[in-house]
Each structure stands twice: as C-alpha cells, then as structure tokens.
C-alpha positions in Angstrom: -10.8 20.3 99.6 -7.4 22.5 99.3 -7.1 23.5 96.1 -4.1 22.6 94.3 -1.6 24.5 92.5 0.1 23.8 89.3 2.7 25.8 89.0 5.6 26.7 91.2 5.7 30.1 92.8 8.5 32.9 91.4 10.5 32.4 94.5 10.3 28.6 94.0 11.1 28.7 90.5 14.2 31.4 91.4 15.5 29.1 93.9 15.7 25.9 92.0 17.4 27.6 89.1 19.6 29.7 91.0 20.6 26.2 93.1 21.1 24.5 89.9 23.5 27.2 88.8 25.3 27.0 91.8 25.6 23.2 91.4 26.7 23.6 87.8 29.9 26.2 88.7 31.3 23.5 91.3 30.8 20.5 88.6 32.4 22.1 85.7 35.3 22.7 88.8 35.7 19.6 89.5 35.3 17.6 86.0 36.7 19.9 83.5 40.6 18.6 84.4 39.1 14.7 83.5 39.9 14.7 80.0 43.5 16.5 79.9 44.7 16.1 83.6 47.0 13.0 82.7 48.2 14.5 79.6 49.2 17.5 81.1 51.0 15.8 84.5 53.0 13.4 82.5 54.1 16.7 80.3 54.6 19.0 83.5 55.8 17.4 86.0 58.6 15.7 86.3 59.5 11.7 87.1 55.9 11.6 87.8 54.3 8.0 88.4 50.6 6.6 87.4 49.7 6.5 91.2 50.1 10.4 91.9 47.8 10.9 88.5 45.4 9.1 89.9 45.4 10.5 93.1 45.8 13.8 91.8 42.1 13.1 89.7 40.1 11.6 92.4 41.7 12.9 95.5 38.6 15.7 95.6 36.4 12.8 96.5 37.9 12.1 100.0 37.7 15.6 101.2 34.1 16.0 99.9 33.3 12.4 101.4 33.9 13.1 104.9 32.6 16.4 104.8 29.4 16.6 103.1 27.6 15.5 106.5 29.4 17.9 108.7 29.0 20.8 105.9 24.9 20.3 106.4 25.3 19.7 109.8 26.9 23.1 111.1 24.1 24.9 108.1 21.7 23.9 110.5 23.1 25.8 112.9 25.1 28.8 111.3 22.7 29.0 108.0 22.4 27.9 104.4 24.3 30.6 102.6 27.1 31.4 104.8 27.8 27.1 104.4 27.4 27.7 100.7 29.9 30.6 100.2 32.5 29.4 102.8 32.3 26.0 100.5 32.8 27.9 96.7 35.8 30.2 98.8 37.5 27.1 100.0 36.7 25.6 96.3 38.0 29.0 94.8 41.2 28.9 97.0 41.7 25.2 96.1 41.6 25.9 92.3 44.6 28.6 92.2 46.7 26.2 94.2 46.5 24.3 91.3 46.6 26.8 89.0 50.1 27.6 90.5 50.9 24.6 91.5 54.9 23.2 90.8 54.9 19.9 91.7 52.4 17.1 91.4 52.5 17.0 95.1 51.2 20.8 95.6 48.7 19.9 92.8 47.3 17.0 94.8 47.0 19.0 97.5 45.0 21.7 95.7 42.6 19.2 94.8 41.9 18.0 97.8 41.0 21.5 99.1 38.3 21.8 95.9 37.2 18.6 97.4 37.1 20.6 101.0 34.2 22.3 99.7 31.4 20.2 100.2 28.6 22.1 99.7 26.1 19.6 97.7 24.2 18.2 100.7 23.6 22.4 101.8 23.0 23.0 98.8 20.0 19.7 98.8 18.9 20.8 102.5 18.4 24.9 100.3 16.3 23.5 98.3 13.7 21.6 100.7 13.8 24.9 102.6 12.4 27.2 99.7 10.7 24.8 97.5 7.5 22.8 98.9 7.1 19.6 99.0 4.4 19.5 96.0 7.5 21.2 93.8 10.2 19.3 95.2 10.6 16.5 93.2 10.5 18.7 89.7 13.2 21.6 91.8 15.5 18.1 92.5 15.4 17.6 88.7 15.9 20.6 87.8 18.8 20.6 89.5 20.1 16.8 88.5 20.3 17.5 84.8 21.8 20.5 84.8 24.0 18.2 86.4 23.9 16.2 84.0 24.6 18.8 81.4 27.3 20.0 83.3 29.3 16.7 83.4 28.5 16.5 79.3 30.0 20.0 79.1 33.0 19.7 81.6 34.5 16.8 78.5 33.9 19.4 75.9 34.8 22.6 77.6 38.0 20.8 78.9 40.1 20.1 75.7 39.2 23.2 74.2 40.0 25.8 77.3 43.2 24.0 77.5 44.2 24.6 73.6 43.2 28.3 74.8 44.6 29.2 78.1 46.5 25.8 79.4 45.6 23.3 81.9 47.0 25.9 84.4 44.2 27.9 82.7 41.5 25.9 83.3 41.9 26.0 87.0 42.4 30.0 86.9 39.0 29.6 84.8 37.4 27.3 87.9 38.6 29.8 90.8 36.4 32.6 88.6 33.5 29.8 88.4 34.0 29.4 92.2 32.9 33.6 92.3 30.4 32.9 89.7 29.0 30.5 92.4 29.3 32.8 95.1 27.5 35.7 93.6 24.5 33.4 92.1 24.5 32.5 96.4 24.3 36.4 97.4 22.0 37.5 94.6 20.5 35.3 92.5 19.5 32.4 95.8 16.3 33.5 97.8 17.2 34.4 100.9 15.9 31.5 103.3 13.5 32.4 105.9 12.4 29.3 107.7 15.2 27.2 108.0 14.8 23.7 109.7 16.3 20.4 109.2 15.0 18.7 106.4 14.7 14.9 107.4 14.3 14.4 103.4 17.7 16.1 102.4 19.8 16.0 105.7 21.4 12.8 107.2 20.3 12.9 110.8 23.4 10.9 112.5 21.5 8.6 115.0 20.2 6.8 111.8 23.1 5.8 110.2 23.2 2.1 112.0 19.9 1.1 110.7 20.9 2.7 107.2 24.2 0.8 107.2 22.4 -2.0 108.2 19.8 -2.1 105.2 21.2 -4.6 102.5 19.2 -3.0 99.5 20.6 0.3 99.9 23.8 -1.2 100.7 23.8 -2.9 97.2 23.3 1.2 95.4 25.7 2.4 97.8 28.1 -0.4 96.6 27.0 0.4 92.9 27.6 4.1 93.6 31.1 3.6 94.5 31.6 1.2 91.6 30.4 3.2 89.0 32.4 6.1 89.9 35.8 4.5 90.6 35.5 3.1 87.2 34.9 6.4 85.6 37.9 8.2 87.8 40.6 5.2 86.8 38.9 5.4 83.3 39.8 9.2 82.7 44.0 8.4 84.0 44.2 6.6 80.9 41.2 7.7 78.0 43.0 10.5 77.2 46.4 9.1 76.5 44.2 6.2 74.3 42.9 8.7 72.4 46.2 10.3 71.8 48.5 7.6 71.1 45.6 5.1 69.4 43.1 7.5 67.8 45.6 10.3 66.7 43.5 12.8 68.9 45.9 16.3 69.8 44.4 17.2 73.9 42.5 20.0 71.7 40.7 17.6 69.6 39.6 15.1 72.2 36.1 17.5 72.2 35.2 15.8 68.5 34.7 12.6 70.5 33.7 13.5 73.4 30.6 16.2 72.5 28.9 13.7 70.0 29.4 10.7 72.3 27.5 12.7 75.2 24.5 14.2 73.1 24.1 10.6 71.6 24.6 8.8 74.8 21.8 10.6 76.4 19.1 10.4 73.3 19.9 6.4 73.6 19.2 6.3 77.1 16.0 8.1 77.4 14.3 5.1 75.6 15.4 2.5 78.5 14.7 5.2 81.2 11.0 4.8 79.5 10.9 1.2 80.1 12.7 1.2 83.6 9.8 3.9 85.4 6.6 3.5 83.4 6.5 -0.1 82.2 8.2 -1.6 85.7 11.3 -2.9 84.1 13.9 -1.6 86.6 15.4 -4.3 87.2 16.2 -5.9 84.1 17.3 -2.8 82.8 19.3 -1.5 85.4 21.3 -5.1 85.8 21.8 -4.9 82.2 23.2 -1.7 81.9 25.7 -2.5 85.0 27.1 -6.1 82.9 27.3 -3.3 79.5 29.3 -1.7 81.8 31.9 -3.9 82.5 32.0 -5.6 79.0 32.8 -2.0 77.7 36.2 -2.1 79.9 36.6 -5.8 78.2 36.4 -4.2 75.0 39.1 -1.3 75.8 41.2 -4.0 77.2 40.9 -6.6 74.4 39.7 -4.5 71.0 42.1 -3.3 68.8 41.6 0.8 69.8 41.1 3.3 66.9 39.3 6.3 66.3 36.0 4.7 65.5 36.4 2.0 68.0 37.1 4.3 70.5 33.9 5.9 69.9 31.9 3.0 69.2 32.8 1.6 73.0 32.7 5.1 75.1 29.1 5.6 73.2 28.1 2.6 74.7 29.5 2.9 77.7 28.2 6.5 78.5 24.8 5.4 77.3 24.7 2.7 80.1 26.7 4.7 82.9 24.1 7.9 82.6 21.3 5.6 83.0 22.5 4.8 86.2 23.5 7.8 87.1 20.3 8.8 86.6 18.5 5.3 88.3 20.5 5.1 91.2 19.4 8.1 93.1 15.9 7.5 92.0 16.4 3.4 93.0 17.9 4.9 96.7 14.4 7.0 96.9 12.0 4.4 96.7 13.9 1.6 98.6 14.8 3.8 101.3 12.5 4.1 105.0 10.5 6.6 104.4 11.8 9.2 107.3 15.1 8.4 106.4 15.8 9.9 102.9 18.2 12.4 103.8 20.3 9.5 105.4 20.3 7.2 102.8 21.0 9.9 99.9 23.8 11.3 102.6 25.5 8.1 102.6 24.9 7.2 98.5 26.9 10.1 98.6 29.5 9.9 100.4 30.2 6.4 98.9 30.0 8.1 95.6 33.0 10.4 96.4 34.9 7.6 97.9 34.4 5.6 94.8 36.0 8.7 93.0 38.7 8.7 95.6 39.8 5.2 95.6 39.0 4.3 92.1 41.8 7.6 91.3 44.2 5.9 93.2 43.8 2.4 92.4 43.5 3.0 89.3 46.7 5.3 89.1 48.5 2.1 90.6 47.3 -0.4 88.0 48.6 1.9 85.1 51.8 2.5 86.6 52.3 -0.9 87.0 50.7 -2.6 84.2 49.6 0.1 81.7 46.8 0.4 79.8 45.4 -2.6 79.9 45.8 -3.1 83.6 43.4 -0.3 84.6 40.7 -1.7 82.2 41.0 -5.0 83.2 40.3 -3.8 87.4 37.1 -1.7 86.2 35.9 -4.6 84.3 36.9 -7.1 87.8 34.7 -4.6 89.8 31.9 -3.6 87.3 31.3 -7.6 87.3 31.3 -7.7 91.2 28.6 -4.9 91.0 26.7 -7.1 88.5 27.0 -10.1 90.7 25.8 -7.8 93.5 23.2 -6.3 91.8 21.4 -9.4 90.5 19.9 -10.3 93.9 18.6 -6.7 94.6 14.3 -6.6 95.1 12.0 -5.4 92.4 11.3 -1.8 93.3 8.0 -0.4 93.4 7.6 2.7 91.6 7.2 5.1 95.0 8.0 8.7 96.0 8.8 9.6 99.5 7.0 12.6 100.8 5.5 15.1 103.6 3.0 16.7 105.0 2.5 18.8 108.1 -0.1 17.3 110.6 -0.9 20.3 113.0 -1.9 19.6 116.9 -1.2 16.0 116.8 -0.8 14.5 120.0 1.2 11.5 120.6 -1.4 9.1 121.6 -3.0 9.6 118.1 -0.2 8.3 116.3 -1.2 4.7 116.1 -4.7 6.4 114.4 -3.4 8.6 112.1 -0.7 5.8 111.0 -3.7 3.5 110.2 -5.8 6.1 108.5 -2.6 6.9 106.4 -2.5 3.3 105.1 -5.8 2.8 104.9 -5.7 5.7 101.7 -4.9 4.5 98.3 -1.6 4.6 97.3 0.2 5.1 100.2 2.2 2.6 101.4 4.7 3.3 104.1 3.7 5.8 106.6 6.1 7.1 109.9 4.5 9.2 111.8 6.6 12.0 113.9 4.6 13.8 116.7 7.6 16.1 117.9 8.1 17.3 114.5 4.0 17.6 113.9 4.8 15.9 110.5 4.1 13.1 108.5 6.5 10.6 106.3 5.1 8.3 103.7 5.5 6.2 100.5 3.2 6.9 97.5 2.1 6.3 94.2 2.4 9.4 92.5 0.0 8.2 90.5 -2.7 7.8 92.6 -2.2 10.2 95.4 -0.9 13.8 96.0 -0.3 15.5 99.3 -3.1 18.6 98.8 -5.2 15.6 98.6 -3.5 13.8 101.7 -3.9 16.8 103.8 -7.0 17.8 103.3 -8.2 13.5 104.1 -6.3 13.9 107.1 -8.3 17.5 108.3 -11.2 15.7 107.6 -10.4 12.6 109.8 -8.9 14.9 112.9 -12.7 17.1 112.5 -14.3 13.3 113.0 -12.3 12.2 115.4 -12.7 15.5 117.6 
C-alpha cells in the first residue's frame, strides 16, 4: 500500500498561505468602507438619497457576480497569475477612483470597478493546481478563515483608519493593499507548473442546467443571497444607529464592533461542534437562519442603545458566521460529486448578487421609510429563507474528492464504478475516462484516497 503522508509539502504549505494572503488584501478592499461608508456619503456628498448609498455599498457585487466564471474561464487559457494580477490592478485602479471620487456617482462607479476584479474563483482553481487533493480540504481552510478574520478585521480597521486618514484614506490605503496583493502573486505564490481545469474549483458551463435544476442547492444558493443582502442593507443603516442611538463618533464604532466579532465566533464554535460531529445540521442551521431574522425584529422593534445595540449584533453575528461557515460546507456535500466547481461557482455568484441587490434595495427602503424600513425587509426575507430552508434534506456528513485512475479504458467504467461503491465509505462515485480520473463522495472518516488508489491498483492488476 502507498504510504501516506501527514504533512503538506513546503510548496503546498507556501501556496495556501500565500493564496490566503492574497484573499485577505482584496477582502479588507472591499469590507473596510461597511462600517463608515454611509456616514461619510451623507457628510460628502451632496443632496444624496438612501438608494445611491446603497448602491454605492453593494454595487461591487454585480461586477464580481458576472465575472467570476469568465475570470477562471480565460485562467484556463492565459494562466493563473496573469488572471490574478490583472484582477488586484483593476481592484487597485477601482480603489483611487474612489479615493478621488467627487460625486456619489463617480464613487459608485469606482466600486463597481473593485467589483471588476474577480479573482476569487482563480484564485480557488490556484489552489487545486498546487495543493493535492489529500491537502486540499485543510489549504481551503486555510484560506476561509483568514477570510474570516479578515471580515472581523475590515469592521475594526475601518472606523479607526478613517479617524486617521479619512474615508478617502481608506481607499488610498485599499489601492496600496491591491499592490500588496500583487507582489504576494509574483513572489510569495508558487509558480504553477501543471495547470489544468479543476472540475472541483472551476464551473464547467455545460453543467449549469442540471445545477440550476437541483432544488437542494438551489435552497443554499437562495440562502447565500439572503444572507448577504441582509448584511449589505444592514451596514446603510448600523452605522448611523450607532451614532444617533448609542452615542458612537465613526472612530469609536471599533469598541463595538472588535468585541462583538471575537465573541461571536467563540459562541459559534460550540454549535459548529454539534452541526459536523454529532449530525445536527439541520436543526442548527434552520435555527440560526429564524435568529437571523428575529435579530432585524429586534433592531426594528427594541428600544436601540449602546448595550442593546450590542446585545442584538452579538447575536446576530454569532448566527450569520455559522452560516457563513455551513453554507459552503452544506453546498460540498449536497452537491454531484463531479460538479463541485459548478455548484460553489454559482453559490457564488448568488452570493455577490445578494450583496448587490440587497445594497440597493435596501438603500430604497431607508430612503423611503428610514430605519426601521430596512430592518423590517431583512427580517421579511430572513423569514422567507427560514420557510425555505425548513424543507431542505438531512445532509450526510461527506467530502467530495479525486483520484487519478491511469490507462482506464472506457469499457471499464461500469467496473471500476462498481468496485468504487462496493468500498466502505464511498458513496457517490462518477467516473470520467477522458480525464483518466475519478469523482466520489466519502466518509472522511472511513476512507482516504492513498487508501482508494492503492484498492483501485490492486483491482486493475486482478482484472488484467
């Protein structure tokens, strides 16, 4: 049997932090304006209206939505890095628009060049080139908290780069993070030797009817887009709340924010506990969606002060980064099992359009009806979700995974497909002849793909 290491390789380890990096320069870009944007349009610019701050905030989304496919469509062809430093240039150029921009109009625009820069789905496809597939899973989270982190640090960093350099600032501060990016690409990235298309990070177009056509995954693609409308039409009006009801300066909004973030994610970890290793998914995932939308109840309805303020985006960022964290996980082990690239391509994309729409829609309800209004049309869709989400399956706890199959001729298929399933814990199995590869479901648990491999040598030596 092939023994198994334990331990990824230099290179491996180099390319998962380096990818991270990159990840974290473009999300700081694109987050750290969430927590002063709408205090600093309604101050500079003039006879500005709700809508344009909302579209200003999520207008990134749209751009990265449509583009995302087509960015990790032409690195298949013209290369991973190139892709990746055209992106953080068009993301660098879009940042000092802003920075100089006059008029909320040149500002939107400016965002929705940052947005041109779609790099995320390269940067995924990057990964499953230089990372194998025994590593894969531990480089993808890797690179998903520091995600994570960089989200929490984007609401602290915000406030207080503002109170030093001005929201103007900031974006002068993102275009240098857009450099930082591109530098960690040239030198820090490994350069990629063997690129093909990765099936498992790529969407592959001719698969998007039967992906748009699969009602589980459209229930997390609907989530998806939930979740992160309500967070864009949130951050139009949180910031003014905390001004005008908790007595929070723009520079001070960090005191709430930083303790709200590090105690959000200690609460969650407990439920994420539950959720993978004791097969409560479900519940807890349903759960956290109807927190969700009581939380905008409570904005709407709770008399808002400093504490309460607190007290309701503690819980509500306790709920939403568990399913920011479940979601993606959910969309792996529901999804085909060739068909992981797609799937996560178009969780994506309905991600960023959630950002887009919920900007906008969001911006409309404040204009017209304040406060209020915006909370009560996240808490009308976070309910939807929940009523959506109640009738999703019980999902097994799988991984989708590879391995090469060399020489395999097409009449074998049906074999090796049988042999596949006949092994314990695996479950799904897709066997792909032209590709001399193998897609499957598995327990983790129970099966790794040294192990798989070497089963699957044996049975071709029998067979021959």
């Amino acid at each position: 049997m092939l023994e198994q290491p334990n331990a990824m390789s230099p290179v491996e380890r180099r390319a998962a932090f380096s990818i991270a990096g990159i990840f974290s320069t473009r999300m700081l870009g694109l987050f750290m304006i969430f927590p002063v944007f709408a205090l600093f349009a309604e101050a500079e610019f003039k006879d500005i209206t709700g809508l344009q701050i909302g579209i200003a905030i999520g207008i990134y989304g749209l751009t990265q939505a449509f583009l995302q496919i087509p960015y990790g469509m032409l690195s298949d062809k013209y290369g991973r890095k190139p892709l990746i430093i055209a992106g953080m240039f068009i993301f660098m150029v879009g940042s000092i628009i802003c920075a100089m921009a006059d008029s909320i109009e040149m500002m939107i625009i400016g965002r929705a060049i940052q947005g041109m820069g779609a790099v995320a789905a390269v940067l995924m496809a990057s990964v499953a080139d230089l990372v194998t597939e025994q590593f894969r899973l531990r480089a993808m989270s890797i690179v998903g908290i520091t995600i994570g982190l960089s989200f929490t640090l984007s609401l602290v960093a915000g406030p207080l780069l503002a109170s030093w350099f001005g929201v103007r600032g900031i974006f002068w501060v993102i275009a240098l993070l857009a450099v930082v990016g591109m530098l960690l690409v040239k030198f820090a990235m490994p350069d990629i030797k063997q690129q093909s298309f990765q099936r498992e990070a790529e969407a592959d177009p001719s698969q998007f009817g039967e992906i748009l056509k699969h009602p589980q995954l459209l229930r997390l693609d609907f989530g998806v887009f939930v979740l992160h409308a309500i967070l864009t039409a949130m951050f139009i009006v949180v910031p003014l709340t905390l001004r005008d009801s908790a007595g929070l300066e723009s520079v001070e909004h960090w005191i709430i924010y930083l303790p709200v973030m590090l105690l959000s994610f200690a609460l969650m970890v407990p439920f994420i506990i539950q959720a993978e290793s004791k097969g409560r998914m479900k519940p807890i995932f349903v759960g956290a969606i109807a927190i969700i939308a009581l939380m905008q109840l409570g904005f709407a309805f709770i008399e808002q002060s400093f504490w309460t303020l607190f007290f309701l985006l503690l819980i509500f960022f306790t709920a939403f980064n568990l399913l920011e964290a479940s979601l993606p996980s959910l969309v792996v082990k529901l999804s085909p099992a060739d068909k992981k690239g797609t799937a996560s391509g178009v969780y994506s994309t309905s991600q960023f359009l959630g950002a887009a729409i919920g900007g906008a829609i969001g911006g409309y309800f404040y204009q017209y009806y304040g406060y209020n209004g915006v909370f009560l049309f996240t808490a009308v869709i976070g309910s939807l979700w929940f009523i959506v989400a109640m009738s999703m399956e019980k999902p097994l706890p799988l991984s989708i995974a590879s391995v090469p199959i060399y020489d395999l001729k097409p009449e074998e298929t049906e074999s090796v497909q049988a042999q596949l399933l006949a092994y314990d814990g695996v479950y799904e199995v897709v066997v792909l002849p032209e590709e001399q590869r193998v897609y499957f479901k598995i327990d983790r648990k129970l099966v790794n793909e040294v192990a798989l491999i070497d089963y699957i040598e044996q049975s071709q030596k029998q067979e021959s």
